[in-house]
C-alpha positions in Angstrom: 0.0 0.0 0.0 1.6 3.5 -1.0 -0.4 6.2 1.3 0.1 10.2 0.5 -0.2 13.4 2.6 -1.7 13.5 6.0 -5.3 11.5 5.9 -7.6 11.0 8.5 -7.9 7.4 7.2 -6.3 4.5 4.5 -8.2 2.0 2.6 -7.0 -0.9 2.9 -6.7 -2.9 -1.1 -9.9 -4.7 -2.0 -7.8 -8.0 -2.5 -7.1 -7.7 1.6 -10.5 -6.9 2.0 -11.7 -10.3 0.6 -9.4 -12.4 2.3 -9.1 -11.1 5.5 -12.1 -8.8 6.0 -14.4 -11.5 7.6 -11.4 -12.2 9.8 -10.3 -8.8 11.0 -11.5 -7.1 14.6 -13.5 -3.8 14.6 -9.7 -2.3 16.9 -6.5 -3.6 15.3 -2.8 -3.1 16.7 -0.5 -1.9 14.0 3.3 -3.3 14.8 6.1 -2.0 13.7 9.4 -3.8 13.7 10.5 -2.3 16.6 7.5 -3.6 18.6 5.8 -0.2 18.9 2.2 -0.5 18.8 -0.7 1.5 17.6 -4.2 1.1 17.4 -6.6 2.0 15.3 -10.0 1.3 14.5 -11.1 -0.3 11.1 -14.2 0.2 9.7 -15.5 -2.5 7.4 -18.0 -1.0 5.3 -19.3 -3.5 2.0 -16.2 -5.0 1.7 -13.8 -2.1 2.0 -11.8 -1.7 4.7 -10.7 1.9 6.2 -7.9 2.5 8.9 -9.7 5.2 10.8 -9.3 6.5 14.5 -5.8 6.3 15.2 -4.2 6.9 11.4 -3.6 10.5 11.7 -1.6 10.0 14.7 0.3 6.9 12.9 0.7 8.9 9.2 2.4 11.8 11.7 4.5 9.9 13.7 6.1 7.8 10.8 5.6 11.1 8.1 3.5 9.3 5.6 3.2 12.3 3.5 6.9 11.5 2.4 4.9 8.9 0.2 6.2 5.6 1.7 5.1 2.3 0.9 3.4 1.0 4.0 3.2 -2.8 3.9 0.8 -5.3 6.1 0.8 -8.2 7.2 -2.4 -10.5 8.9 -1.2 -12.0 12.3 -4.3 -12.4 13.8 -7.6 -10.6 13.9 -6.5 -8.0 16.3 -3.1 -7.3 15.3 -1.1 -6.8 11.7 2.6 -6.1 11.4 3.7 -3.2 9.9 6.5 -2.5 7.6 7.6 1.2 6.1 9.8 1.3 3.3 11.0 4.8 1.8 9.8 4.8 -2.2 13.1 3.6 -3.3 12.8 0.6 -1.3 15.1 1.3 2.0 
């Protein structure tokens, strides 16, 4: 996922959505590789799936309107690991 600029929320891709949507908890903890956790709540709305309360806070901290590619991955329904990669990869 590639987000831009400051947003209140991120849409998840639809081919998440259909595998995981079912699956994934109305609050989810975001994990970085570090082990720093933040939550945020996920609305799941006709099988789109928004990052809502709590992504503002997240696209600050880790200055998503550099245009990063955010990557993640299912663990379980409450949590997904979180990788951040600058747009050339590092």
């Amino acid at each position: 996922m590639c987000f831009f600029g400051f947003q209140a929320k991120a849409r998840l891709p639809p081919c998440f959505a259909k595998e995981y949507g079912i699956h994934i908890d109305e609050h989810v903890a975001l994990r970085d590789p570090k082990g720093n956790i933040t939550v945020v709540q996920v609305d799941n709305k006709k099988g789109k799936i928004y990052l809502r309360h709590g992504w503002l806070t997240l696209s600050t901290v880790y200055e998503l309107q550099r245009g990063p590619w955010v990557y993640l991955t299912y663990v379980r329904p409450n949590l997904l690991a979180m990788t951040i990669k600058a747009r050339t990869g590092v």
